[in-house]
C-alpha atoms as one frame of an Amber mdcrd trajectory, in Angstrom:
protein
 114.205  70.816  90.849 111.086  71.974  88.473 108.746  71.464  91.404 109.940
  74.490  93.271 108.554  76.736  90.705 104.981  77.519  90.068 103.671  77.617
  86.323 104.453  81.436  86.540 107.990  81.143  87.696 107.956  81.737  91.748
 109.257  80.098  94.055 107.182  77.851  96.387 107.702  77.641 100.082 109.610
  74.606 101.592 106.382  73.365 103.362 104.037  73.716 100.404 101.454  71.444
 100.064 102.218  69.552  97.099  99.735  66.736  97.484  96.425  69.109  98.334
  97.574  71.511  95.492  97.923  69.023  92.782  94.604  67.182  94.116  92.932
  70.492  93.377  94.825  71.304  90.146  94.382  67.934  88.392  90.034  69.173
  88.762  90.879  72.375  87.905  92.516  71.578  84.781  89.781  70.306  83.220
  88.174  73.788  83.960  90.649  75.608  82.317  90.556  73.699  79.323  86.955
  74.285  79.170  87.586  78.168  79.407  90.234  78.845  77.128  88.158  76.593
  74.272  85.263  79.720  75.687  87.786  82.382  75.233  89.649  81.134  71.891
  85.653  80.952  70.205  84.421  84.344  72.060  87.664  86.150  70.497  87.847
  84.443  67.047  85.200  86.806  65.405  87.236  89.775  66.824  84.059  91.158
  68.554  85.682  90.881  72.306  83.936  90.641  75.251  81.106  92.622  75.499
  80.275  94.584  78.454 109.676 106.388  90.890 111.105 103.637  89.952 113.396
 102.729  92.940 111.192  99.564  93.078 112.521  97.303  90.060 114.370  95.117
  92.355 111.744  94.434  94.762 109.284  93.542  92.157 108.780  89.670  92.763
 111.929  88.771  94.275 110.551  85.385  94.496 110.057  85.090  91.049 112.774
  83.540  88.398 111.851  85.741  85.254 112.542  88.872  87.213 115.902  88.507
  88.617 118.489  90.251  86.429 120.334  86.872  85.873 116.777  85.430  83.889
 117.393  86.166  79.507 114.897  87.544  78.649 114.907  89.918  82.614 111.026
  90.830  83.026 112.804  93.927  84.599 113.845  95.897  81.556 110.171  94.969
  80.023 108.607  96.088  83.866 110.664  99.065  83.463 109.673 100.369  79.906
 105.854 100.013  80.583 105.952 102.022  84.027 107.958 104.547  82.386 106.040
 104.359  79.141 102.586 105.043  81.785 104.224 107.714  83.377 104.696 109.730
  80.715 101.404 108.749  78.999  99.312 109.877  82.620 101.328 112.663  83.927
  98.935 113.032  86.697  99.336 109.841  88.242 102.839 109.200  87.229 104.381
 106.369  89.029 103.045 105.003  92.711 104.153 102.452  94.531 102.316  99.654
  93.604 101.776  99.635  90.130 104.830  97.882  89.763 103.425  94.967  91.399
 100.076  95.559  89.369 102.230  96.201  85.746 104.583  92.604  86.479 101.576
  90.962  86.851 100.702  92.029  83.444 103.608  91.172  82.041 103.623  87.728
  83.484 100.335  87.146  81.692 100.695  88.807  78.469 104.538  88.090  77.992
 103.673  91.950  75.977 104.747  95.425  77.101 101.841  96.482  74.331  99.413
  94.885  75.731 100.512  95.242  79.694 100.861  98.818  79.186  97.051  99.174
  77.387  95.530  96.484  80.416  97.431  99.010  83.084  95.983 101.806  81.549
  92.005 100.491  81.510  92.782  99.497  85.620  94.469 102.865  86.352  92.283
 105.266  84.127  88.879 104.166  84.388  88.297 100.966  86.474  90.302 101.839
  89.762  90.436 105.923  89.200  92.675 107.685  91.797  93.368 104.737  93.774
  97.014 105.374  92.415  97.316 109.475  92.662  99.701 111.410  94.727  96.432
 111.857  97.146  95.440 108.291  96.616  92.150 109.426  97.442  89.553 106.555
  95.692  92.219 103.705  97.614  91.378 105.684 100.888  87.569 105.833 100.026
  87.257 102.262  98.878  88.727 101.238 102.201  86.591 103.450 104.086  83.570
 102.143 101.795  84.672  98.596 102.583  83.864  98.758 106.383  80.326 100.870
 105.933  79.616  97.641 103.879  80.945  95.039 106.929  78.836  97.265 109.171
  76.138  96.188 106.705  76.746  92.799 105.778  78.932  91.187 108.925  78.025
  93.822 111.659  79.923  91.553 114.357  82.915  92.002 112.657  82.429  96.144
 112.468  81.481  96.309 116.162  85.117  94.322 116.932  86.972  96.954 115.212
  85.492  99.280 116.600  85.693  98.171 119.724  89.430  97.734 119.456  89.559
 101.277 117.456  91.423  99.393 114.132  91.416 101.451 110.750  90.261  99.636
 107.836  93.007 100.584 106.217  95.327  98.298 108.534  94.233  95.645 107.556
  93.120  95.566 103.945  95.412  98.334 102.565  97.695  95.664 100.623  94.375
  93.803  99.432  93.361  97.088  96.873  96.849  98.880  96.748  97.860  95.296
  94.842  94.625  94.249  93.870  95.729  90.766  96.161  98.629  89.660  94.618
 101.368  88.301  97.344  97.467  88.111  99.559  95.865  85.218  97.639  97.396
  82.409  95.281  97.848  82.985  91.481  95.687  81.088  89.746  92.903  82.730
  92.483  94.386  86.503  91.727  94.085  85.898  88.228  90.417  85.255  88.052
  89.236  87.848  90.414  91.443  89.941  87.815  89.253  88.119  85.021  85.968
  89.681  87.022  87.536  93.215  87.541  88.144  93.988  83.989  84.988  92.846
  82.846  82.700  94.124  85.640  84.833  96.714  87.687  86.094  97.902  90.883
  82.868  95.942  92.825  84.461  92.621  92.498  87.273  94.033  95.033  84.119
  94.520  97.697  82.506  90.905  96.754  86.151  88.881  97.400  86.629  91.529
 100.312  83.381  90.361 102.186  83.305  86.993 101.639  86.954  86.519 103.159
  85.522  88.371 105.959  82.123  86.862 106.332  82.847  83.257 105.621  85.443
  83.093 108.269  83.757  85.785 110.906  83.493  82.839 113.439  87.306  82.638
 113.219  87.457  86.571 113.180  85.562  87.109 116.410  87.565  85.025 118.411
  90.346  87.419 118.614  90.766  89.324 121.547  93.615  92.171 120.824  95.135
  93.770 117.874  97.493  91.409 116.767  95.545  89.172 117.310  92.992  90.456
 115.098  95.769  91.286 112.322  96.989  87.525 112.333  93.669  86.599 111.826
  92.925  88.695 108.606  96.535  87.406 107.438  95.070  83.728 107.989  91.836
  84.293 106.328  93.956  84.795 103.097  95.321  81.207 103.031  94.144  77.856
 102.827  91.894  75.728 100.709  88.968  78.018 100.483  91.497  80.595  98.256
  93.017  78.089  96.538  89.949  76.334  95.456  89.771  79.125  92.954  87.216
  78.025  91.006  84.380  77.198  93.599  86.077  80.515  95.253  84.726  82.676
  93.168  81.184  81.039  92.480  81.180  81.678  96.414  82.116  85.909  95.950
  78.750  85.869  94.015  76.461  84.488  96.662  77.976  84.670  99.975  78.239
  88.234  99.661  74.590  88.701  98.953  73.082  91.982  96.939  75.945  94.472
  96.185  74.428  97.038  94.068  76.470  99.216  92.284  74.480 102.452  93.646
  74.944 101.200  96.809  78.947 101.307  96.595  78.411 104.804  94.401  76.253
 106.328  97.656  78.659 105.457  99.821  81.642 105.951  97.681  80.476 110.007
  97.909  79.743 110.222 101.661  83.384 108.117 102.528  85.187 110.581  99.996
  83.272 113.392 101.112  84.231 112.545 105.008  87.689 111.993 104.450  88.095
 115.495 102.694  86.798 117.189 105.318  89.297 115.360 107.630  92.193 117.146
 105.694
């Protein structure tokens, strides 16, 4: 049955919505139509746009093109571009992750060339040490993440700390995999869009406005789990899917996000959490 498989070969659940999604796909359509005729003309004159590996198997198990029984297997093409970046950034190597960050690539560009150059601009200068042994600019993103909640949706801050919840509970998976397996494809794909062309503050912007435009829905938890459900609910839903109005809404719900602002703050997280070690 082709209907079990989205465009990019996973599986769907048994209770997806079939009727909502292709409501919202047969309007989106026409939107992607519209950008690709943008891209195709912005490309044309060549000037582009301005501005270990124990983990093969578990790579999108859920996904046809990656099971060993698929000709060609995404696996062997996974495999050669997280080797290939291994060897090519000795300092970073391979982390857990990037194979979930690399398929995605490869999905998209059906090119280990071109995968392994995209992986290289995320790991080497858009998302630096969020994937070294330390890890450190994951940890101080996180940490940078709820000085901006205490900012922007204080209620929410004041109910973690109330309950004494790390950041990094809850939102670890959303920059470790830059929210694939958090938020639907076609969603993941444009934030993607945003991050290569404006950087690692897109990450904050989808980050607060998941928080912020369900804090109502947020405060009403009373307990941990309860409180880790709800950020696991906040990723699902027609507000995500709606990817197109989605991200029109991580540009204004939000508010100002100044880059300084993230840089001040990225330098008093990072310098807090080495003195912690």
């Amino acid at each position: 049955n082709p209907r079990v498989l989205d465009p990019y070969g996973f599986e769907r659940p048994a209770n997806f919505d079939y009727t909502s999604y292709e409501d919202f796909f047969s309007r989106y359509l026409v939107i992607l139509t519209r950008r690709a005729i943008k891209w195709a003309k912005l490309l044309k004159g060549n000037r582009g746009v301005p501005k270990s590996l124990k983990d093969m198997n578990r790579t999108f198990p859920d996904n046809v093109r990656f099971r060993k029984t698929a000709d060609p297997c995404l696996q062997k093409t996974l495999y050669n571009v997280l080797v290939a970046y291994g060897h090519h950034n000795q300092s970073v190597g391979y982390c857990q992750g990037m194979n979930f960050i690399a398929g995605y690539l490869i999905l998209i560009t059906r090119n280990e060339e071109e995968s392994f150059w995209l992986l290289d601009a995320l790991i080497g200068r858009i998302l630096p040490d969020y994937y070294s042994p330390e890890m450190m600019g994951l940890k101080t993103d996180q940490e940078v993440l709820g000085e901006l909640v205490k900012m922007k949706v204080p209620a929410v801050a004041e109910l973690m700390e109330k309950h004494g919840i790390m950041w990094t509970l809850l939102v670890s998976r959303w920059f470790i995999c830059l929210f694939i397996d958090i938020l639907p494809v076609e969603t993941v794909l444009r934030i993607w869009d945003c991050l290569f062309y404006e950087g690692s503050k897109i990450i904050f912007r989808v980050a607060l406005t998941l928080i912020k435009h369900h804090q109502a829905f947020i405060l009403e938890a009373t307990n941990f789990p309860d409180i880790c459900d709800r950020f696991k609910e906040i990723t699902k839903g027609p507000f995500v899917t709606e990817c197109h109005t989605f991200m029109q809404k991580i540009f204004t719900e939000p508010g100002s996000l100044r880059m300084a602002t993230i840089e001040k703050l990225r330098e008093t997280c990072r310098a807090n959490l080495i003195a912690q070690t």
